[in-house]
C-alpha positions in Angstrom: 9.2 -30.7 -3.3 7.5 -28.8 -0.5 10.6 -29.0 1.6 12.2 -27.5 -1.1 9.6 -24.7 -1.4 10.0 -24.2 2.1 13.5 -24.1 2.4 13.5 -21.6 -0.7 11.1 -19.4 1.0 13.3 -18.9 4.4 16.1 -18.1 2.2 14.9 -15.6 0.1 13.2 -14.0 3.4 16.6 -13.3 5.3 18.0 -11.9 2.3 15.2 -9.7 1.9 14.9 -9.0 5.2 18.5 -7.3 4.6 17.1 -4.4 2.1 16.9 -1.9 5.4 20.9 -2.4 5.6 21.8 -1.0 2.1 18.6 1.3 1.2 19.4 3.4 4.4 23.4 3.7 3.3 22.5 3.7 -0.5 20.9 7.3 -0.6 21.3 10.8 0.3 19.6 14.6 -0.2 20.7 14.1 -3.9 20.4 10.2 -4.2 16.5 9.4 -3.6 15.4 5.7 -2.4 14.1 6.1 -6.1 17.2 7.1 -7.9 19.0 3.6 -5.9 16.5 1.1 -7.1 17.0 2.5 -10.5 20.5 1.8 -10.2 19.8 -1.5 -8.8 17.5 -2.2 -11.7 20.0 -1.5 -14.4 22.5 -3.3 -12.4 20.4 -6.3 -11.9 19.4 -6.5 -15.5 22.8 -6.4 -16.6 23.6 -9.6 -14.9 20.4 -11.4 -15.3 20.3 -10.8 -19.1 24.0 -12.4 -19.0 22.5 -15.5 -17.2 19.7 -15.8 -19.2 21.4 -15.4 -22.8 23.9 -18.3 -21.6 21.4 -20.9 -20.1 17.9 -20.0 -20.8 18.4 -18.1 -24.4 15.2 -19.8 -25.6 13.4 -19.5 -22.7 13.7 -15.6 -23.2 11.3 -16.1 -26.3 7.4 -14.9 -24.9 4.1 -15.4 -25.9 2.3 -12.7 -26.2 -0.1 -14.1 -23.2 3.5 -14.3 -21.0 4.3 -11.1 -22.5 1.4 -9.4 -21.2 1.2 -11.8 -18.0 4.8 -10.8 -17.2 4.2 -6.9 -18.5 1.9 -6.4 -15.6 3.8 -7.8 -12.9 7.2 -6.1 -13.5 5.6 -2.9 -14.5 2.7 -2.3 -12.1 2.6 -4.8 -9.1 7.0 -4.9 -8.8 7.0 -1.4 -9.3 5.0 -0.2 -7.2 5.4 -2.3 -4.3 9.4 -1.2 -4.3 8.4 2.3 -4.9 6.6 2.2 -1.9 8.3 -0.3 -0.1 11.6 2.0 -0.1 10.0 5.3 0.3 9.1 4.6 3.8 12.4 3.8 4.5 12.5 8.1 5.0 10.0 8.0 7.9 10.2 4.0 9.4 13.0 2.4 10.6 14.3 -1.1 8.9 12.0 -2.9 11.5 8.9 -0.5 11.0 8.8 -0.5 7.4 9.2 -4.5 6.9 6.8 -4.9 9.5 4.3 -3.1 7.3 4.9 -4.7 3.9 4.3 -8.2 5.7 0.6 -7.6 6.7 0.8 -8.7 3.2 0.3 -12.6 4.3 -3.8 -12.2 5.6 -4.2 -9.9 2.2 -3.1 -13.4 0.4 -5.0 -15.5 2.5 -8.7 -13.2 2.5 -8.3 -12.8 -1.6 -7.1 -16.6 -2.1 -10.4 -17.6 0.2 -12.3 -15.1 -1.4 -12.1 -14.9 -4.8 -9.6 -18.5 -5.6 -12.6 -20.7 -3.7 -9.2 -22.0 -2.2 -9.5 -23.8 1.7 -7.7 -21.8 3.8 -6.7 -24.5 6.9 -6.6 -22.9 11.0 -3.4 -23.8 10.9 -2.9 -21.5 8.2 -5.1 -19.0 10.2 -2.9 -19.5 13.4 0.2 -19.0 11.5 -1.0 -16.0 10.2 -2.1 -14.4 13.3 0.7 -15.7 15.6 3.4 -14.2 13.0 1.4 -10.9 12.7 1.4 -10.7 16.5 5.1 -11.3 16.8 5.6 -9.1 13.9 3.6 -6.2 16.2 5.8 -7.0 19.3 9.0 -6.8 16.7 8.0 -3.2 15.8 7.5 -2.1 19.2 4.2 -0.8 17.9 2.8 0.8 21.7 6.3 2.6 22.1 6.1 4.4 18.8 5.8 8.1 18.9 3.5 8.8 16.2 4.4 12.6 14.1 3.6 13.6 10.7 6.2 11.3 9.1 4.9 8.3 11.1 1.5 8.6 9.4 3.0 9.5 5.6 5.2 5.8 6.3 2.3 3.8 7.1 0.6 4.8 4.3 3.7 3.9 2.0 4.3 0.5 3.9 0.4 -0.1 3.9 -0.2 0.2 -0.1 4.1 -1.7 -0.8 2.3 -4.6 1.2 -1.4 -4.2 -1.1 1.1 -4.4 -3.9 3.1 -7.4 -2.6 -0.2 -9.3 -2.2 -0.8 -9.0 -6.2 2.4 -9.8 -6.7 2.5 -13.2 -5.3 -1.2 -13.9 -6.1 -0.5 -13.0 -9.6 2.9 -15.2 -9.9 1.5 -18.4 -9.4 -0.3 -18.0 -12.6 3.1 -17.3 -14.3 5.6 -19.6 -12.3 4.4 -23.2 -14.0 5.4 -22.1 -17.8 8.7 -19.4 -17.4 11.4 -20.1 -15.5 12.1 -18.5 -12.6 15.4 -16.6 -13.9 13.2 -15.0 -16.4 10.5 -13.8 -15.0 12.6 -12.2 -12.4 14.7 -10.4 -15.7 11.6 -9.5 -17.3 10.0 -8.2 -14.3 12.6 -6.4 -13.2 13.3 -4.7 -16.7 9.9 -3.4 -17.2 10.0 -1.7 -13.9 12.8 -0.1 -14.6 11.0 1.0 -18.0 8.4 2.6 -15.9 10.3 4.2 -13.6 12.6 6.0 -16.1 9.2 7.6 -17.8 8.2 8.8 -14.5 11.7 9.5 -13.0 13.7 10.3 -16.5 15.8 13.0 -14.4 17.5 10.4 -13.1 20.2 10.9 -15.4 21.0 13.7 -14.6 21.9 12.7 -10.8 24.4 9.8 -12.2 27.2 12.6 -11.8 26.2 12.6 -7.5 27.1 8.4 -7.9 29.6 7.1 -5.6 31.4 4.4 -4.6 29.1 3.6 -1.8 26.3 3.6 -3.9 26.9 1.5 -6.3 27.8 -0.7 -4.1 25.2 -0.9 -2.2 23.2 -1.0 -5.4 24.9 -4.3 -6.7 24.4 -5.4 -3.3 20.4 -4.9 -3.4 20.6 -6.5 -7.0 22.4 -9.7 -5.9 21.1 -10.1 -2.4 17.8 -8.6 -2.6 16.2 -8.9 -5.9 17.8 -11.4 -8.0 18.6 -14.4 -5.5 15.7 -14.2 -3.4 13.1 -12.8 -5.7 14.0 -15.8 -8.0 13.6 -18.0 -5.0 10.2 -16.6 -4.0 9.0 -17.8 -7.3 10.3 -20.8 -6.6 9.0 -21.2 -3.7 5.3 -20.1 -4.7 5.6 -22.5 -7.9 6.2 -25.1 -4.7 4.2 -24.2 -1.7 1.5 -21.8 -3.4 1.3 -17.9 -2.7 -0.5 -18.1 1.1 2.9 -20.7 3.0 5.0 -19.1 0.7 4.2 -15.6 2.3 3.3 -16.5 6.0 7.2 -17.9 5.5 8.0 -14.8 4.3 7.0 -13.2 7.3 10.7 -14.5 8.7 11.9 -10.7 6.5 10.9 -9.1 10.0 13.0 -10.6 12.6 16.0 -10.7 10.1 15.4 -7.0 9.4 15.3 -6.2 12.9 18.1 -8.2 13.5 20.4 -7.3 10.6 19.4 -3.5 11.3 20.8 -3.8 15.2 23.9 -5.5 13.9 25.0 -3.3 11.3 22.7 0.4 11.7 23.0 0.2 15.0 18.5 0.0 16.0 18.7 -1.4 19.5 16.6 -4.1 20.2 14.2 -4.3 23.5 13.2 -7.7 25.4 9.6 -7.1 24.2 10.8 -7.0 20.6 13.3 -10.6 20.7 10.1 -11.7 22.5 8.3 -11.0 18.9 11.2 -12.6 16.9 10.7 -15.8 18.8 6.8 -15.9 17.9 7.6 -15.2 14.4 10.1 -18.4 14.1 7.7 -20.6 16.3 4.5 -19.7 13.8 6.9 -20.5 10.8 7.8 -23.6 12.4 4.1 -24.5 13.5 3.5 -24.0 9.7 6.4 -26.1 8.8 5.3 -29.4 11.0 1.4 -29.0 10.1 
């Protein structure tokens, strides 16, 4: 079961590791980072509500416990971890930004030490530094020219990763009684409930749709939020919240890599040099 967690974990962190790829196509002056993961919302909910209603129709039933459990994660921690998470795309590169979320891992550990009374091993520790290290030499950190829009990017990847944290802390007390399907439809239909009350203009901008848009909206739905965002939960309902996202750290190098391949964000020795910790601290996790 752990090698399943684990195994879940990777996958889901490649495929959200390729976000950077469509967010950065997906938008334009009249298209916000916003206005896309709205789209990808109703899009996703579409086709998870489909799934759901054919093989977990009972499941779809809440408590009002879950209801609440499941109202808070969609509409404040999801939400606002996205919001954030894609709004730095404007001043960060692919790399940058995903680099930023995933300090998220030692905000998982410190609270799960903290406040859970739960043993966090040095070879947890190592892991966590080692990846946050490699992460660092990924981003290039001591080459970055830092402006205006630097700062205001930080501060949106800083507070996506705070969110991220809550996120994955808070699942494990919902991943043992819904199924993972499920919570990823709720979740992701109550932050699209939130976001049209805040962002309700967003109708209005349906007429500057294209064709590239959508797709790389139904792209983001499939490939980054319903496949690997039910396998997260998965893999936390497996492994717990801290493996789970140290694993998750494996989003960087596949950013950075995805983002040379297909937007063209050159890659220096000192950065494949960070890749290669990140893997080696996964797989250090892995064999402890």
């Amino acid at each position: 079961m752990k090698t399943r967690g684990f195994i879940y974990a990777v996958i889901s962190a490649v495929l959200f590791g390729s976000a950077g790829i469509f967010v950065k196509e997906g938008y334009s002056s009249n298209f916000s980072p916003v206005d896309l993961l709205m789209l990808q919302y109703i899009i996703a909910g579409v086709i998870l509500f489909l799934i759901c209603l054919i093989r977990y129709r009972d499941s779809l039933k809440l408590t009002k416990t879950m209801f609440k459990k499941l109202f808070i994660q969609g509409a404040i921690f999801n939400t606002l971890m996205t919001v954030f998470f894609y709004t730095s795309f404007k001043y960060l590169t692919a790399a940058e930004a995903t680099l930023l979320l995933y300090t998220y891992p030692s905000m998982v550990a410190i609270y799960t030490s903290l406040f859970k009374k739960s043993r966090i091993g040095y070879k947890k520790v190592v892991s966590i530094l080692f990846s946050f290290v490699g992460s660092v030499l990924v981003l290039n950190l001591f080459s970055i020219e830092l402006t205006r829009g630097i700062y205001k990017g930080i501060i949106y990847g800083l507070l996506s990763a705070v969110f991220y944290s809550a996120m994955n802390i808070y699942a494990e007390e919902i991943v043992e009684d819904v199924n993972e399907l499920v919570i990823t439809f709720y979740t992701t239909m109550f932050s699209l409930i939130v976001l049209f009350i805040f962002n309700y203009k967003f109708t209005l901008k349906l007429s500057y749709v294209d064709f590239v848009s959508i797709k790389n909206a139904l792209n983001l739905a499939l490939f980054c939020e319903i496949i690997p965002l039910t396998l997260l939960y998965s893999a936390i309902k497996h492994i717990g919240p801290v493996s789970t996202s140290i694993i998750s750290t494996l989003e960087i190098p596949s950013s950075a890599i995805l983002g040379a391949v297909f937007l063209g964000e050159i890659l220096s020795p000192i950065q494949i040099f960070g890749i290669l910790i990140v893997v080696l601290s996964i797989i250090y996790l892995k064999k402890s």
